[in-house]
ROPA-322338 format. One record per residue (C-alpha): residue number from 1; residue in three letters; x negated, y, z. Coordinates in steps of 0.1 Angstrom, whole numbers. Layout:
! residues N
- num residu xx yy zz
- NUM ALA X Y Z
...
***
This chain:
! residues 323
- num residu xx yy zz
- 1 UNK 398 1069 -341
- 2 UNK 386 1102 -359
- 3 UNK 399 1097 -395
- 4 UNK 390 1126 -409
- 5 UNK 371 1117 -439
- 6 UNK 375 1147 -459
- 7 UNK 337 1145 -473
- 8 UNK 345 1114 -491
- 9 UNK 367 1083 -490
- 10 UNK 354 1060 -464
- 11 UNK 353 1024 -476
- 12 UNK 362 996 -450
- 13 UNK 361 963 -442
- 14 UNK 386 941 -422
- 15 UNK 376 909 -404
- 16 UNK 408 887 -392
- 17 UNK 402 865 -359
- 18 UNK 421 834 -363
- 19 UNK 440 815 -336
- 20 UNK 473 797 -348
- 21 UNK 507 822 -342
- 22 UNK 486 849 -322
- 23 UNK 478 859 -358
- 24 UNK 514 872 -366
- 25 UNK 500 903 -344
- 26 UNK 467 903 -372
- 27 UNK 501 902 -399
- 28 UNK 514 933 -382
- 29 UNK 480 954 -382
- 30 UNK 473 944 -420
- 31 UNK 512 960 -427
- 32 UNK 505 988 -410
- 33 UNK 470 998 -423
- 34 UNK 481 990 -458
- 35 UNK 515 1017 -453
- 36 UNK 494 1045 -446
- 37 UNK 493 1069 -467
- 38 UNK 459 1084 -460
- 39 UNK 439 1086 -492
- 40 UNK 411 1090 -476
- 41 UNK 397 1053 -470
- 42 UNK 395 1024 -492
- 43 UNK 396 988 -487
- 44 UNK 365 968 -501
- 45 UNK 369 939 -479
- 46 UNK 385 914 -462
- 47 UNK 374 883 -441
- 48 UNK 390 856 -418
- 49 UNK 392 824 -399
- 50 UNK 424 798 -395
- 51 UNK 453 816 -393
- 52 UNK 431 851 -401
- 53 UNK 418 836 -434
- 54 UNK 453 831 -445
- 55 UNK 464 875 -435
- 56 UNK 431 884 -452
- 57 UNK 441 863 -479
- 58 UNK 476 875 -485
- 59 UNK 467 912 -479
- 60 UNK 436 912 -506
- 61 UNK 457 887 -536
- 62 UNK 480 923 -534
- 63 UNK 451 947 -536
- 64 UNK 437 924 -570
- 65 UNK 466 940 -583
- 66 UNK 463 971 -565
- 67 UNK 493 966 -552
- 68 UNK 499 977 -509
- 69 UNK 531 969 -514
- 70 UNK 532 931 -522
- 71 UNK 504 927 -499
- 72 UNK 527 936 -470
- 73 UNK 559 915 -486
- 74 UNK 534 885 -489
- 75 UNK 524 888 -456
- 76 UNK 565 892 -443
- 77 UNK 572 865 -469
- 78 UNK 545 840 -452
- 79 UNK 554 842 -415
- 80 UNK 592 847 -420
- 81 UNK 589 808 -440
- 82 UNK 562 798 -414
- 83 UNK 583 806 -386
- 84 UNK 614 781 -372
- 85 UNK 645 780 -396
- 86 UNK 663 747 -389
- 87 UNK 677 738 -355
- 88 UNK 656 706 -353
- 89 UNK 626 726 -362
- 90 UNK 638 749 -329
- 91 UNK 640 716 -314
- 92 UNK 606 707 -321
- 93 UNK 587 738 -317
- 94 UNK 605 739 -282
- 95 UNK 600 708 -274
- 96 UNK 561 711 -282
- 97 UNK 558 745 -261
- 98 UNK 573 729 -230
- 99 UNK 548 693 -231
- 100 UNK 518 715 -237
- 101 UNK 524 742 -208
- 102 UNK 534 708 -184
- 103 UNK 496 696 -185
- 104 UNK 494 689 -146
- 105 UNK 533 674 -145
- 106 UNK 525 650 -175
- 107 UNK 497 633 -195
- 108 UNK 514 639 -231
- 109 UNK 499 610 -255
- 110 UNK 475 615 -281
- 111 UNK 470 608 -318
- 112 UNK 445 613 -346
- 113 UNK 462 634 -374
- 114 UNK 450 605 -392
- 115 UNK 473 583 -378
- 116 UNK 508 600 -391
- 117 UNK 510 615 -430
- 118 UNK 498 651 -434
- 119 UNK 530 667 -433
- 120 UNK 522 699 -415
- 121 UNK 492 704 -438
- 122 UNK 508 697 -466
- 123 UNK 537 722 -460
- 124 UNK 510 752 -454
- 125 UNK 495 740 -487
- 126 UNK 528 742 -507
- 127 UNK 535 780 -485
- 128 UNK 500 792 -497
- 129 UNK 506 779 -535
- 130 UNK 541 794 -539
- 131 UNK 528 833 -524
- 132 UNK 496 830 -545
- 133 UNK 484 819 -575
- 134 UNK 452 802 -574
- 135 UNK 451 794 -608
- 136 UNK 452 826 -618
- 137 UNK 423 844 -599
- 138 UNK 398 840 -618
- 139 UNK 413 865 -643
- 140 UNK 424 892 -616
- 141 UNK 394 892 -599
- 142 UNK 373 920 -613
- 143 UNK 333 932 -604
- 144 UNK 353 960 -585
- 145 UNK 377 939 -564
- 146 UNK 377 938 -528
- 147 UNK 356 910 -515
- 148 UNK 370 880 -498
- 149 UNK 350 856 -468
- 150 UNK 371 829 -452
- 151 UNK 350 812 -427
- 152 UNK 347 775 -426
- 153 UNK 324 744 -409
- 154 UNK 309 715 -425
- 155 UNK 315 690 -398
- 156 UNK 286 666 -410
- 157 UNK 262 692 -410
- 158 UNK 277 715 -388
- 159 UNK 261 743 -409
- 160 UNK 288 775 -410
- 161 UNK 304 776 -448
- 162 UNK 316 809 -460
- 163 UNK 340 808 -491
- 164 UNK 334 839 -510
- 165 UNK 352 855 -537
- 166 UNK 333 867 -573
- 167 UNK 337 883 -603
- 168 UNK 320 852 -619
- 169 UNK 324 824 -598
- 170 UNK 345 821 -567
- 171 UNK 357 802 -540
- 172 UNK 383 808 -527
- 173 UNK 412 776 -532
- 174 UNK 443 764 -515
- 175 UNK 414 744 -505
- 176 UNK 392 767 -487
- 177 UNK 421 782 -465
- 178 UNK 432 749 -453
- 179 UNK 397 739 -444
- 180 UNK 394 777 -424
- 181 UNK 427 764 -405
- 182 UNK 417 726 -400
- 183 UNK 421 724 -365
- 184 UNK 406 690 -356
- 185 UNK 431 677 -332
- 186 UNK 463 689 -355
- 187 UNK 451 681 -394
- 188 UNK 424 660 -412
- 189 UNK 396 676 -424
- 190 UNK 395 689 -456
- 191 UNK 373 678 -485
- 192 UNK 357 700 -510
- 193 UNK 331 691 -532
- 194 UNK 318 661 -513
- 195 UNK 319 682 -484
- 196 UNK 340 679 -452
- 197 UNK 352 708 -431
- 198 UNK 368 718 -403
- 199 UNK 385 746 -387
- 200 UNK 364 783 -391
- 201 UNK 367 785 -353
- 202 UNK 338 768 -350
- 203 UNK 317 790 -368
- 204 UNK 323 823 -375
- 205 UNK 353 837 -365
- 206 UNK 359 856 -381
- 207 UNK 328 860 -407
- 208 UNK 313 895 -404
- 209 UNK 278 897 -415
- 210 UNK 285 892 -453
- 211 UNK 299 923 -452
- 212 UNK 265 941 -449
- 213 UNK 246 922 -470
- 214 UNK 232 939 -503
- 215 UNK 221 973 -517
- 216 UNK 234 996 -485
- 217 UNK 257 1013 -514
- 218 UNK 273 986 -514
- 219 UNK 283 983 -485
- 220 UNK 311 990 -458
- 221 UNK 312 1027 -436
- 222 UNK 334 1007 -408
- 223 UNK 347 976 -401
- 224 UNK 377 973 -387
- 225 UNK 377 940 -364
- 226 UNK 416 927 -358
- 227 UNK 409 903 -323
- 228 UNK 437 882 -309
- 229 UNK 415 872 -277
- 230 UNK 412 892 -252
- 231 UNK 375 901 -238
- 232 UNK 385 906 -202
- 233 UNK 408 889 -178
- 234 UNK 417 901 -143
- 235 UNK 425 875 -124
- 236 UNK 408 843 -120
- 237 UNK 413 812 -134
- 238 UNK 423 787 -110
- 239 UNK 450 762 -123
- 240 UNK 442 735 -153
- 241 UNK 465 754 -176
- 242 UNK 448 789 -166
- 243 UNK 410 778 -169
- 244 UNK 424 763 -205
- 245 UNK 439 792 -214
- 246 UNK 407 814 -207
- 247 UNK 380 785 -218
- 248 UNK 399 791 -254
- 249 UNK 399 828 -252
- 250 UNK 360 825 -244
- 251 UNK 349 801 -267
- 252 UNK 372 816 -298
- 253 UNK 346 854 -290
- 254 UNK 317 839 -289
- 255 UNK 309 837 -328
- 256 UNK 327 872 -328
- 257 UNK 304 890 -304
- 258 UNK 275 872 -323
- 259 UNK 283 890 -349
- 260 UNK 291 921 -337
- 261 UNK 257 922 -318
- 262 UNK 240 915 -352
- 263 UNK 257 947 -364
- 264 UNK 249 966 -332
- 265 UNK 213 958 -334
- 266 UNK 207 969 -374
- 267 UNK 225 998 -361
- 268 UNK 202 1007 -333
- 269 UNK 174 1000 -359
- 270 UNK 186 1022 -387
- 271 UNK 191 1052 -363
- 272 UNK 155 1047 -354
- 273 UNK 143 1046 -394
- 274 UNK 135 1011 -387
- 275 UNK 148 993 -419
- 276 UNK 147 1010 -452
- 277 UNK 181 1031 -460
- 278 UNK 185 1015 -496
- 279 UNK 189 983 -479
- 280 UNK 205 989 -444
- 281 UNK 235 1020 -433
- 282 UNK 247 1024 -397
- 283 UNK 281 1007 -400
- 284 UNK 308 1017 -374
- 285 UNK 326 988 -362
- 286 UNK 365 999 -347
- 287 UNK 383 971 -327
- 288 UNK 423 964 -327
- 289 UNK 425 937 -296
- 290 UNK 458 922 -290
- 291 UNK 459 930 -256
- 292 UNK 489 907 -241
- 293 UNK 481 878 -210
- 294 UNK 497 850 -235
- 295 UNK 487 816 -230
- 296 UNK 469 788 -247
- 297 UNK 503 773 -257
- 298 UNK 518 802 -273
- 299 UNK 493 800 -300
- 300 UNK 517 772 -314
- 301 UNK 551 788 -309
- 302 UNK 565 790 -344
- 303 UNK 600 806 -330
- 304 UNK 614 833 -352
- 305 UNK 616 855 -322
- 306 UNK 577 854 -311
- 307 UNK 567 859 -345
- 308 UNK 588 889 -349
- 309 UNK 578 905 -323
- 310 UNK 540 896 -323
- 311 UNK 539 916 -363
- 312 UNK 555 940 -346
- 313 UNK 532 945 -318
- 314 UNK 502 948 -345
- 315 UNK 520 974 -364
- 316 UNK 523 995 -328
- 317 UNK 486 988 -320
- 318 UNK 475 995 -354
- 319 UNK 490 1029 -356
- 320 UNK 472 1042 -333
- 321 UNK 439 1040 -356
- 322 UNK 461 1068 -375
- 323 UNK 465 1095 -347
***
């Protein structure tokens, strides 16, 4: 990417796909972009879904502060607790990897989360209160903060629900992120305000179109979309485990190229003096794809090992935006 911005500071946006543990690579791209020392962009936003909302989150409670620094440590912080500790937690996590990869050898039982205490959920609730605190954002959060979107779905209505930050009024809770990561078939949903959600993989994963709403001043030069599944597969499909693996990986895009076509198109509209330039601005949209044939199981592999490596990964990928 052609980062020479030497006219002016280029002001960016950074939308976080969710999907479980693939989003320790979406950790690893955050730390990265936030270690650079090129002056010459600024963060104004962030947005994300599931496991994004909760990066996006931990990198922009640092920049309230204008602080890089304990963005990235919050984001090591997170994953390094979120990850496997205890040998029976190795046990488990093991345990879980090898019955969901066996789907042809074995029919594994199945449960409502509603039939077993919220244990899980509540354990990413206390993780989320102990790095931030809620409490205390509606005092850091200033007219000229970075934004923050965390995608959600009400699952009566099925309308999409976007949790926005504000100067004056916000929404962004312990709450909100647990309702972005709801997955259906893992924790309840979440109620807030008489409302029910689910998991923001339903709707807009990650949310992108807020970012260009506004006065065009306003609003982002790039956006910088951090996707964990892959576009293009070259073999086919053939086994129950492979056309799982890739009906995921399909169905988690579809919301995303939505809303990258939307941007496209006002694109392609501006450059032809469609819209009025104090409302609309060609935005350039840059992609960071993890790129690795993983499989639909490996999205809940919690081993210390797979995280590691996975930030890692989104550091490498990420510095190449830098080059």
């Amino acid at each position: 990417m052609d980062t020479d911005t030497s006219h002016k500071t280029k002001r960016i946006a950074i939308a976080c796909q969710g999907g479980g543990s693939h989003t320790a690579f979406t950790a690893g791209v955050l730390k990265r972009i936030l270690k650079e020392e090129n002056k010459k962009f600024e963060i104004i936003a962030l947005s994300g879904t599931s496991g994004g909302a909760i990066c996006a989150l931990l990198a922009w409670y640092g920049l309230l502060t204008n602080d890089k620094k304990k963005s990235i440590e919050l984001l090591d912080a997170f994953w390094q607790e979120n990850s496997t500790q205890s040998y029976w937690e190795k046990i488990l996590n093991d345990w879980m990897l090898w019955s969901a990869r066996m789907p042809e050898l074995m029919v594994m039982p199945t449960m409502s989360p509603y039939s077993y205490p919220p244990w899980a959920q509540d354990y990413l609730k206390t993780l989320l209160e102990k790095h931030v605190k809620f409490d205390t954002l509606g005092t850091l959060i200033k007219p000229s903060s970075p934004k923050l979107y965390i995608g959600g779905v009400n699952v009566r209505t099925g309308g999409f629900k976007v949790f926005k930050s504000g100067a004056r009024n916000h929404e962004i809770s312990a709450e909100a992120i647990l309702a972005s990561a709801a997955i259906p078939t893992l924790f309840r949903a979440v109620h807030i305000d008489n409302k029910i959600y689910w998991d923001g993989l339903f709707s807009q994963n990650p949310p992108i179109k807020e970012f260009v709403k506004g006065h065009s001043k306003n609003k982002p030069d790039e956006i910088w979309i951090i996707q964990i599944n892959p576009e293009r597969r070259e073999e086919e499909p053939k086994t129950i485990k492979e056309i799982e693996d890739r009906r995921n990986e399909l169905s988690g895009n579809l919301s995303l190229n939505q809303e990258i076509d939307f941007i496209q198109t006002v694109n392609k509209w501006v450059d032809q003096k469609y819209l009025p330039a104090d409302e609309y601005k060609h935005v350039h949209i840059e992609e960071i794809v993890m790129e690795r044939n993983l499989d639909l199981a490996s999205k809940l592999d919690r081993s210390e090992d797979f995280i590691k490596d996975m930030m890692a990964y989104g550091e490498e990928k990420a510095g190449k935006l830098f080059k």
